[in-house]
N, C-alpha and C positions, 0 to 999 in steps of 0.2 A: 504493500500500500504506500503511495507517493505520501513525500510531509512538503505539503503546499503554502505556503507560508506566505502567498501574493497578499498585499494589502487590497481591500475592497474596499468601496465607496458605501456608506451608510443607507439603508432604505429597511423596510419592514421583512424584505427578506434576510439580510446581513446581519441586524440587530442581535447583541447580545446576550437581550433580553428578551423574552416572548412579550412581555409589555410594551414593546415598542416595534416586535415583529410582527410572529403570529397571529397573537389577540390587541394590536393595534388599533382595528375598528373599534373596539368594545372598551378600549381606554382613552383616542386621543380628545373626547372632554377634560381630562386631567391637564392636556399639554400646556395649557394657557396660566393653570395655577404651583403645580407642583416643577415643572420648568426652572430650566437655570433665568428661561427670559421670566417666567412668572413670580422667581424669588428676586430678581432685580427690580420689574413692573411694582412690586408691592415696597418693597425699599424708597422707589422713588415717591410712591403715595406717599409713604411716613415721612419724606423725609419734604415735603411741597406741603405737607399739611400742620409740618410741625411750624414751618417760616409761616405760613400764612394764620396757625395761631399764638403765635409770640407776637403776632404784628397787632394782632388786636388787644395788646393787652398795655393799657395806658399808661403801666409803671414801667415800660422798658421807651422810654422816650425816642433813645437813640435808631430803633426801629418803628416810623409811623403809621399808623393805620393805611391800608394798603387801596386805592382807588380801584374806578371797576377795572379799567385798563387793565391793570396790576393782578388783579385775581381772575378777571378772563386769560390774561396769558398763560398766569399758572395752572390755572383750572385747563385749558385747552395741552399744555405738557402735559399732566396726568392721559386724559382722553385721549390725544394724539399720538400715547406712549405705544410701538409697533415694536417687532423683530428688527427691522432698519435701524432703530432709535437705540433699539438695546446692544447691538453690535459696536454701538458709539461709545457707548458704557465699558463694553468688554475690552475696545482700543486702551478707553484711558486705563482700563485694569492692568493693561500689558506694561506701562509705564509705571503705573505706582507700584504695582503687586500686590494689589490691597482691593479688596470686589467692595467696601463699602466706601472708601476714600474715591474710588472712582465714578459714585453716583455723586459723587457732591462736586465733585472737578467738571464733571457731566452738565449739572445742574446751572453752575459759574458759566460754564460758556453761552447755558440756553439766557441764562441773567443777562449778559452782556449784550443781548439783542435789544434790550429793553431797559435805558437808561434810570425809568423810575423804581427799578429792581436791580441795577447793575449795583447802585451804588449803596445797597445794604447786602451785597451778596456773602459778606463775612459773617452771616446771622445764619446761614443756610448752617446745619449739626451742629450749632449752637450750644456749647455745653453736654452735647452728646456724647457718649461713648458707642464703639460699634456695635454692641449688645443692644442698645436702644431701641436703635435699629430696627436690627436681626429680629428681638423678639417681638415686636408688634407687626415684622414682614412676615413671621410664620402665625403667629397667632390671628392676622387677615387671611393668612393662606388658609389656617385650620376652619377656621369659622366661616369663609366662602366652601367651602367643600363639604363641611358638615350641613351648611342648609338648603348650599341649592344642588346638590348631589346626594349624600348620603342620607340625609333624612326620609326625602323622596321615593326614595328607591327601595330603603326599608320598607317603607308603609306601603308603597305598592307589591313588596313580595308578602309583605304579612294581609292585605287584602285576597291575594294568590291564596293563600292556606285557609282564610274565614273564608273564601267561596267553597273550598271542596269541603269545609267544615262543616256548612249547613245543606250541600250539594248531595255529603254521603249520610248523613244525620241517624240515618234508619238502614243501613247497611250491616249489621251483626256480623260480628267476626269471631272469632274464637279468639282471645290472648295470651301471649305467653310470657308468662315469669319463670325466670331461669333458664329459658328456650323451653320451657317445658306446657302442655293444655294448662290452659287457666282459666277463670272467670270472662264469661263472653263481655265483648265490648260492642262500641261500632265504628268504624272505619271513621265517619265525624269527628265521633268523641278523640280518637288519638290525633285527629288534626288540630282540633279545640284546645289538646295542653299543648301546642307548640304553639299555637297563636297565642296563647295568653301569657306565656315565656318569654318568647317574644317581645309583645308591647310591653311587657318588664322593663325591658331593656331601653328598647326604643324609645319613652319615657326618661329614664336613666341619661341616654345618649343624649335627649331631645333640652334638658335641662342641666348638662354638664355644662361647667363656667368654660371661657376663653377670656387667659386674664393676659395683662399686657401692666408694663415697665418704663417711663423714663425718667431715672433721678441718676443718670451717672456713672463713674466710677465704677462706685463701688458699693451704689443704690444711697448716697448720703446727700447728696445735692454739692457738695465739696465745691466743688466750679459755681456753681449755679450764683452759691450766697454772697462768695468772692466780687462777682459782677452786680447781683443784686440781692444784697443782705434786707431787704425790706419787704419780699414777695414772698407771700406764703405758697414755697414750689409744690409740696405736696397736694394743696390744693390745685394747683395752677395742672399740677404733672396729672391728678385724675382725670380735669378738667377735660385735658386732651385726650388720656386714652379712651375714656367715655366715649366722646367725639366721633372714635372709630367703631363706635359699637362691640367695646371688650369694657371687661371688666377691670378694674385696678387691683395691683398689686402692693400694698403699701410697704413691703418687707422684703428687700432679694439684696443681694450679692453685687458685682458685676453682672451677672444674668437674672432673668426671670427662671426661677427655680425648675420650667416646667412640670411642675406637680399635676396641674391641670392636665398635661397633656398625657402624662400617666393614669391619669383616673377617666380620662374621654377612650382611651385606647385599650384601655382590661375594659370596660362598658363593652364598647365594639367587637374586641375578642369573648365576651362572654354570646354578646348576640352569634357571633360567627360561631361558636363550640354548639349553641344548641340548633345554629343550623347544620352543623356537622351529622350531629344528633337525628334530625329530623331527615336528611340527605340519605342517613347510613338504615333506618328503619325503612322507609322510601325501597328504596334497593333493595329492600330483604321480599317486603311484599312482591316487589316485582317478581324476584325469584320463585317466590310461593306462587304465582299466580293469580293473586287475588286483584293486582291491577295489571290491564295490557296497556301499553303505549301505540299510540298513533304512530301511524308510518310516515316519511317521507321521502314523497319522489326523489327517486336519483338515488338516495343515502344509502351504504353498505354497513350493514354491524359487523360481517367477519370478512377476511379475503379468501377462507374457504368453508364457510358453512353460510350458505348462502339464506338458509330459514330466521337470524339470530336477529333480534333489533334490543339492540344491548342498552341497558339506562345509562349511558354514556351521559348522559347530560348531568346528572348527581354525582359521578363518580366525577368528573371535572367540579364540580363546583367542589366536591368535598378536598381534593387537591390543594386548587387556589385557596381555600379556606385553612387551609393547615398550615403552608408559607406564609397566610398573613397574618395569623395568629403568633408564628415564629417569629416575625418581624415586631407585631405590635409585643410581644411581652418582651423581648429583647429594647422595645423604647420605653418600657415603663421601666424596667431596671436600670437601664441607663442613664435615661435623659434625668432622674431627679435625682444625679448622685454627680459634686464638681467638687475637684480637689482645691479645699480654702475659695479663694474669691474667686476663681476664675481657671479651667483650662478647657484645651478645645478638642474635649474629646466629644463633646458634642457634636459637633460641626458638620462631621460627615457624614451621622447618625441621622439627625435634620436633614439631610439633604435625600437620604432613602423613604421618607415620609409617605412620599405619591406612590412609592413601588407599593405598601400595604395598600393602602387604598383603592390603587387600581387592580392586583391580584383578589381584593375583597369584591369590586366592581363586577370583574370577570365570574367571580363565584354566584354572586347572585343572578348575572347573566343566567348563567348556563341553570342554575334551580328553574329562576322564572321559567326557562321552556323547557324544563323538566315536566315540571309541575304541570301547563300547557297542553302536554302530549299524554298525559293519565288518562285513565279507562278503567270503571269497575268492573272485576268480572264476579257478578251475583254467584254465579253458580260454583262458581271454584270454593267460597267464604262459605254456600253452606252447606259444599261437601267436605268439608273440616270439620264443622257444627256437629253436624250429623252422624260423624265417624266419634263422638267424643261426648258422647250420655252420660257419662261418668262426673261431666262436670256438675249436675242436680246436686250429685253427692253435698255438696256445700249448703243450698238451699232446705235440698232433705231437712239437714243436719239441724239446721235452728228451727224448722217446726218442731222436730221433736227436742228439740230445746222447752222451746214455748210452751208444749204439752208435758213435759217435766216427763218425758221417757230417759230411762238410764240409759246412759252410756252411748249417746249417742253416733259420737265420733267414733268409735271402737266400733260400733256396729258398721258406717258406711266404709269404715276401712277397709274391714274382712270383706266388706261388698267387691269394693272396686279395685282396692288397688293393685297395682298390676295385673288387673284382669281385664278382659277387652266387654265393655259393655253396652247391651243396646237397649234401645225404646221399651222393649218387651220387659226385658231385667228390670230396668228400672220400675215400671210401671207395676210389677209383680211384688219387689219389695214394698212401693205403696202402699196398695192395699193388705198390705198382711200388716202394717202399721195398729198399733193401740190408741188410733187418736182420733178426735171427731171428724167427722163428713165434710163438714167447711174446709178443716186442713187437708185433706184427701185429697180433695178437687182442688183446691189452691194449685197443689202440688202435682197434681196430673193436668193442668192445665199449661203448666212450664215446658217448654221445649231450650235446647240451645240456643233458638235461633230466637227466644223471644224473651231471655232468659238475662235480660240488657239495663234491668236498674234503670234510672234516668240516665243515661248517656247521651238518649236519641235531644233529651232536652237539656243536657248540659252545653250538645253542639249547637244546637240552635240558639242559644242563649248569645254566646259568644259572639 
């Protein structure tokens, strides 16, 4: 075998990544926020918005309230910020070697176009440190992804599972605890505790903080008091991160601790585990037969068994759900743990952020048209029922509870177990029963198939 070692030119085939090859389609919504251009675009927000509110703040004389001229320009750099614009960005990087010194040297030359801003352009990171920054350009990043992506998408795959919830509602099945016949269900009902698992979470995730930083250093205001010892910063410093729609941090380091972004990423990973969950039981019924899947034109399950249409679509989601669950609990360990004030072991960690997301993207992908392509097959569920009369035994057991017959359980033991039992059997041991006629019939009125507690209305409920 040749070792070909030609350099190629980047494109969705080439990619190192299946996030940026393969399943490309299914993730480039991300490319705009989790990007090197989307961590500069968001750098430059923070850093136009920070000038433009120190300008309105009447105890910094030296910078005056900004005219419309003045904040239509800046407001139009923000909006007009493209790929072209950011490669201007990454020039000056090549110079300084510094990716956030280069948005402000960036900044100075758009100033310079525009005299009633050229000549306050020393106010642009004003007392900033590059953490400042940084963590109000990931915390915009987390918090645009968490609402107009990830929340969405949850709630429409959790709408996914309330339809077959009340869809399959009265579908009885047999259940298994241990892998072994258990107490019947119905196919609803086990959709019902993943939906309401589910919105557990989604809840959780939907009111997780996104908190943001700017006092400096070393979070003291140190600079800040030196230039202006009369400004209450920590008010002035909420003032603005409020502004961007985060929360404040009134306590950090050099960085914002991300604690937050540890407790929004075990949320996420707990939603992804009980989709794992829900993905892995999914496949098993496939297996059993009890749901068939929808075909589709063209598509091959094997390359030589041409009869197989494989749940390929859960076993990918359950995949991508595994890698991003390894990713997110590898940032929850990491990101809230910095040696003393400051090192950057962060940094590169942060910059893996969109691979979870988008590998989380792809897994709900591929559920959604899992789930899609379902089919109950009635008769398979109650020819399991039917093979497994044995399961009354239960019910038996607490009438003659109720009726205060000894030994109740001991009796249905020797009945059934490990013995293969049918309608007849059961129906025989009944009636030889020492208990009223009401319970008799209660009890010969029970089959497997109907033998389902509220289940049928626990899934409706939901």
């Amino acid at each position: 075998m040749g070792n070909n070692t030609e350099e190629v030119s980047l494109s969705e085939l080439t990619a190192v990544s299946p996030v940026d090859g393969r399943y490309a389609n299914k993730t480039k919504q991300f490319r705009s926020l989790f990007s090197e251009f989307g961590l500069i675009k968001f750098r430059l927000i923070t850093e136009v918005r920070w000038f433009q509110y120190l300008a309105g703040h009447a105890e910094i004389p030296e910078l005056p309230a900004l005219d419309k001229k003045s904040n239509d320009f800046l407001n139009k750099i923000v909006f007009d910020f493209n790929e072209a614009e950011a490669l201007k960005v990454k020039a000056e990087e090549k110079v300084t070697n510094h990716d956030v010194k280069a948005i402000e040297y960036y900044l100075k030359n758009k100033f310079s176009e525009l005299e009633s801003l050229n000549q306050y352009s020393e106010f642009i990171h004003f007392a900033c440190t590059s953490e400042d920054i940084n963590n109000l350009s990931y915390a915009l990043m987390i918090r645009e992804a968490k609402i107009n992506q990830l929340i969405p998408q949850l709630s429409d795959l959790i709408e996914q599972f309330t339809a077959h919830a009340h869809k399959l509602k009265d579908f009885a099945m047999i259940s298994r605890t241990h892998g072994q016949a258990a107490t019947p269900t119905t196919m609803g009902k086990e959709f019902a505790n993943i939906v309401y698992r589910l919105r557990r979470q989604l809840d959780q995730i939907h009111n997780a903080s996104v908190l943001g930083k700017i006092n400096g250093a070393v979070g003291n205001y140190n600079a800040h008091l030196v230039c202006y010892e009369n400004i209450n910063w920590p008010k002035l410093a909420k003032g603005f991160v409020n502004s961007l729609g985060l929360e404040w941090n009134p306590y950090t380091i050099q960085i914002e601790p991300h604690d937050y972004m540890a407790e929004l990423f075990d949320n996420i990973c707990r939603f992804n585990s009980i989709l794992i969950d829900a993905c892995q039981d999914i496949w098993s019924y496939i297996s059993l037969g009890y749901f068939k899947q929808k075909t589709v034109e063209g598509e091959v399950g094997s390359s030589t068994m041409p009869h197989k249409v494989n749940p390929i679509d859960f076993e990918n989601s359950e995949g991508n759900l595994g890698i991003a669950n390894a990713l997110y609990k590898h940032f929850s360990q990491t990101l809230a743990v910095s040696r003393w004030q400051r090192d950057l072991s962060d940094s590169t960690v942060l910059r893996n952020i969109g691979v979870a997301f988008a590998h989380s993207n792809i897994a709900y992908q591929s559920c959604s048209r899992g789930l899609s392509k379902l089919e109950i097959h009635p008769e398979k569920l109650d020819d399991d029922l039917q093979m497994n009369w044995a399961l009354l035994a239960e019910p038996i057991q607490m009438i003659m509870r109720k009726y205060l017959v000894s030994n109740p359980y001991e009796k249905l033991k020797e009945l059934t177990r490990g013995k293969t039992i049918n309608k007849e059997t059961i129906e025989k041991f009944i009636n030889s029963l020492d208990i009223p006629e009401e319970g008799k019939q209660r009890l010969l009125a029970l089959s497997p198939s109907n033998y389902i507690g509220n289940a049928s209305q626990q899934a409706n409920d939901i």
